[in-house]
N, C-alpha and C positions, 0 to 999 in steps of 0.2 A: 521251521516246520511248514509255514505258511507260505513260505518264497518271496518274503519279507524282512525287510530287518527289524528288530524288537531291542528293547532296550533304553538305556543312561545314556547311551551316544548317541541313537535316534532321535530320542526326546528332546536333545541340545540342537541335534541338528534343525529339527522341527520348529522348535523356539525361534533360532537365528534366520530359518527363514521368514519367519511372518517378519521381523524387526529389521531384519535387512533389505526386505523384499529382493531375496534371490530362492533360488531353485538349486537344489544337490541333488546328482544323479549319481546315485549311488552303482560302483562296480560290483554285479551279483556274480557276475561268472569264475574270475582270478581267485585263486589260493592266496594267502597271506603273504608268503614270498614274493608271489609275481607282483600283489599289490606294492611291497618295498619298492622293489625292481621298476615297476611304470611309476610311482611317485619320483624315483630316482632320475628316470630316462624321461622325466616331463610327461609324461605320458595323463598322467590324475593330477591333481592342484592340491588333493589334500588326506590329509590321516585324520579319520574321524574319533581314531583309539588308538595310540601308540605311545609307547615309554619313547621318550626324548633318549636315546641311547649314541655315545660315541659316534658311534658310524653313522646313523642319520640327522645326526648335528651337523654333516657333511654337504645334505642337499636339503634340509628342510628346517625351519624354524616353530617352534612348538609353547603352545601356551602351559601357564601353569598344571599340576595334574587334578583332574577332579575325582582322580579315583586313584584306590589303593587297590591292591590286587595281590594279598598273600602267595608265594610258590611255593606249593607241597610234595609230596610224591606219593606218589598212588601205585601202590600194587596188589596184588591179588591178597585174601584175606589170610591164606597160613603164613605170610611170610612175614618175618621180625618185622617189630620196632625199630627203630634208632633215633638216636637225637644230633648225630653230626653226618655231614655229609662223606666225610673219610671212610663210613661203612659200605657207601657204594664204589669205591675206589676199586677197579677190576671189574664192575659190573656194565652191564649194557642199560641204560636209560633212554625210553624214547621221550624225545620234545620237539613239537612243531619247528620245520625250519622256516628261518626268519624272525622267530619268534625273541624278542628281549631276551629271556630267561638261556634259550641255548647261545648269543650273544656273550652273557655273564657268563653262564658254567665254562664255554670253551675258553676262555679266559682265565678263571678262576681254579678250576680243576680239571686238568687234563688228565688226571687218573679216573676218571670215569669214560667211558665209550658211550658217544650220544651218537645215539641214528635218529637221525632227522626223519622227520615225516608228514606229509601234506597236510595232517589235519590231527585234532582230540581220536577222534574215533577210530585212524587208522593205529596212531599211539595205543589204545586202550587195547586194541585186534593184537601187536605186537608183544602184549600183557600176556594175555588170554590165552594165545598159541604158544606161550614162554619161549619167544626171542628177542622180549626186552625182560630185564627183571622189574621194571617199574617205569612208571609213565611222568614225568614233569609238568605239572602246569599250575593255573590258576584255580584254588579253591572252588570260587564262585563257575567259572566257566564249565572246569573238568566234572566240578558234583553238579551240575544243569545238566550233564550231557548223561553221566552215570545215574541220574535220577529219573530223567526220562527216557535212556535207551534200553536194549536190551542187555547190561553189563551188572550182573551180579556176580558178586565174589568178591567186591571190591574194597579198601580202604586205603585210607590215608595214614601210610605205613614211618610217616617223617615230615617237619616243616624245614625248610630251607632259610637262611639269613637274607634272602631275598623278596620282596616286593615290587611288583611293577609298579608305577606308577603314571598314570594314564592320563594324559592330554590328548587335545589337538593336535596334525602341524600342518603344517604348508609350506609348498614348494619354497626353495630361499630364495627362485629370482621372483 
């Protein structure tokens, strides 16, 4: 909100530099994907927050996780419950692309239809105007963004057998 990053990841970053005495210039401008994409293409040195996932085991090397990060599903307040993900099977889900969790799902369940989307808020917008039935993400992240935006109607209509789990990484050369 402030045109600053906040947070667990800051705070580490912040630590390591007084201990390191180095400087992280943080990319403000890139989408989540693009940041993959320039980690990928050399472009950044490093993931200040990212699940160690298959395909970025490819270019980058990643410390232990220091965070857990439950995936839920969020959608608008009249619609069911569930307790497995087979009940979204045929349905549209949006989830950030780039994102670990659409990673997993498109892997794991191709009977679900994920439309990828730049960000939480555009996911939640896809809710709202019912062109997704439900939004994918991180508990902590998606209820920060639904507690302080303009998104009522909402819950946490299902958890997922999924957790991210959040390290560092850096480039592998």
């Amino acid at each position: 909100d402030k045109g600053q990053f906040e947070g667990i990841a800051f705070d580490y970053l912040n630590r390591l530099s007084g201990m390191l005495d180095v400087t992280f210039d943080p990319d403000m401008q890139s989408t989540w994907s693009e940041v993959v994409e320039r980690v990928k293409g050399r472009e950044l040195d490093m993931f200040s927050a990212a699940m160690a996932t298959p395909e970025r085991k490819k270019f980058a090397q990643f410390t232990a996780p220091y965070l857990s990060l439950p995936q839920s599903v969020f959608t608008l307040e009249d619609s069911a419950f569930f307790t497995d993900l087979s009940a979204l099977h045929g349905r549209k889900v949006a989830v950030v692309k780039g994102y670990a969790i659409s990673e997993l799902m498109k892997r794991d369940h191709s009977g679900i239809e994920l439309i990828e989307v730049t960000d939480i808020a555009e996911g939640l917008g896809k809710v709202q105007k019912g062109e997704a039935y439900g939004f994918l993400g991180g508990l902590m992240n998606v209820g920060k963004q639904i507690q302080h935006g303009d998104w009522e109607g909402f819950k946490v209509a299902g958890q997922t057998p999924y957790s991210i789990n959040i390290g560092m990484g850096v480039r592998s050369d």
